[in-house]
Each structure stands twice: as structure tokens, then as C-alpha cells.
C-alpha positions in Angstrom: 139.7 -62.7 -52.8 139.6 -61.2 -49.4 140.2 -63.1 -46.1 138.6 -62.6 -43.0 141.4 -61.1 -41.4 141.4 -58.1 -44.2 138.0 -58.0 -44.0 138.3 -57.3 -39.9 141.1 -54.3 -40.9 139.3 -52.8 -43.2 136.5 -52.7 -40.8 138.6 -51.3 -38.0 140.4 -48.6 -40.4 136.8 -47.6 -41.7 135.6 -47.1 -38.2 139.1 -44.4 -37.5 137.6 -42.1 -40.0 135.2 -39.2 -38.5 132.9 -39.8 -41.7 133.1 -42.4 -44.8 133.7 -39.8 -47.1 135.8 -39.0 -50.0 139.2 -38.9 -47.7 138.6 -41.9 -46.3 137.4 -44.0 -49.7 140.8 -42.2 -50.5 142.7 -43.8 -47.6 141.1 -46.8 -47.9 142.4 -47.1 -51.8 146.2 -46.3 -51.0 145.9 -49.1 -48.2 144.5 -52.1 -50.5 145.1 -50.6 -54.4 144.1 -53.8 -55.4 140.3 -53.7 -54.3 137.7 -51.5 -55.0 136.0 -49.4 -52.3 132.4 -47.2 -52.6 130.2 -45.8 -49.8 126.3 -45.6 -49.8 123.5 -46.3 -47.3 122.8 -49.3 -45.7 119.0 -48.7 -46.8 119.9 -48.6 -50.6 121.4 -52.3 -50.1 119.1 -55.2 -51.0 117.1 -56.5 -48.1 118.1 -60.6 -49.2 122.0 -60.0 -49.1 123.5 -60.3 -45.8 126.6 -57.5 -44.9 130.0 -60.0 -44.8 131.0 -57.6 -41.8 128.6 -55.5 -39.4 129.8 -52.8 -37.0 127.2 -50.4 -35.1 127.7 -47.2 -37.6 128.3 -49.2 -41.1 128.0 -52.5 -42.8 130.8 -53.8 -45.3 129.1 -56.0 -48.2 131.5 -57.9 -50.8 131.3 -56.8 -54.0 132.4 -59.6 -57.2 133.6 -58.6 -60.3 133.3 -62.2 -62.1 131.9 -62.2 -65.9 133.0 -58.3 -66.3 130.0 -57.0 -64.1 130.1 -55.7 -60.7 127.4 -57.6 -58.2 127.3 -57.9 -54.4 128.8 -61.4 -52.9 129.0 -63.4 -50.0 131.7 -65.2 -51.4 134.9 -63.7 -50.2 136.7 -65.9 -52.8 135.2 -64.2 -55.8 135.2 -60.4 -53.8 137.4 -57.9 -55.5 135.9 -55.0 -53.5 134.1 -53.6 -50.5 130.9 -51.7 -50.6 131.2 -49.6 -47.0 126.8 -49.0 -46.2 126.8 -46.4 -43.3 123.7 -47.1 -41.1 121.7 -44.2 -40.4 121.8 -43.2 -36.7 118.2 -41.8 -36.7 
């Protein structure tokens, strides 16, 4: 499960970082252990799911883990990890 409130400082620590990369996945991971963080583009997310967070240089999405598969959620009760979609600035 993530609240809104982690949600909101994941959100804020992932906008610190001068890039989403490796370093920051890395911080990210020693902050929450428990969840699971990746980075990708916004534009490989599916068009019908709607980002749980949105800030103006990356989207978080909610990622489930239920019946031993990874999927995308909007159900923060069933997240168990963060999918962090930077947003292309072109």
C-alpha cells in the first residue's frame, strides 16, 4: 500500500535529483526498501492509465504486484511500487 502522503514525498524527493537515473532509483530504494522503484518515459506508458501523481518533468504511476505479476494500478491499496515516467521536455 502507499498513502498519499508517501506518494507526495516520493514525488518531491524525485524532483531533488538533477536526472532520474541510476543514483537516484538508488536513493529512492535506501529511502522506502520496501517498494519497488523503475524509470522509463512517459510515452512508453499506456495511453488508458492515468499517472497517480503528475509533476511538470515526470509522472509517478503505481505499480501492483497481486497474483505474482507486476501490472500498473491506480489502486494505491494494492501498489507495492512506483514506476517514475520522465516527460520529455521537447
Amino acid at each position: 500500500m502507499i498513502v498519499a502522503e508517501t506518494l507526495e514525498k516520493i514525488a518531491n524527493a524525485a524532483a531533488s535529483f538533477g536526472d532520474l537515473n541510476d543514483g537516484a532509483l538508488a536513493s529512492l530504494k535506501q529511502t522506502w526498501p520496501d517498494l519497488r522503484f523503475t524509470v522509463c518515459s512517459d510515452d512508453d506508458m499506456p495511453a488508458r492509465m492515468s499517472p497517480a501523481l503528475r509533476r511538470e518533468r515526470f509522472s509517478l504511476y503505481l505499480v501492483s504486484g497481486s497474483e505474482h505479476c507486476l501490472s500498473l494500478t491506480d489502486d494505491p491499496l494494492q501498489a507495492i511500487g512506483v514506476v517514475l515516467a520522465e516527460v520529455d521536455e521537447a
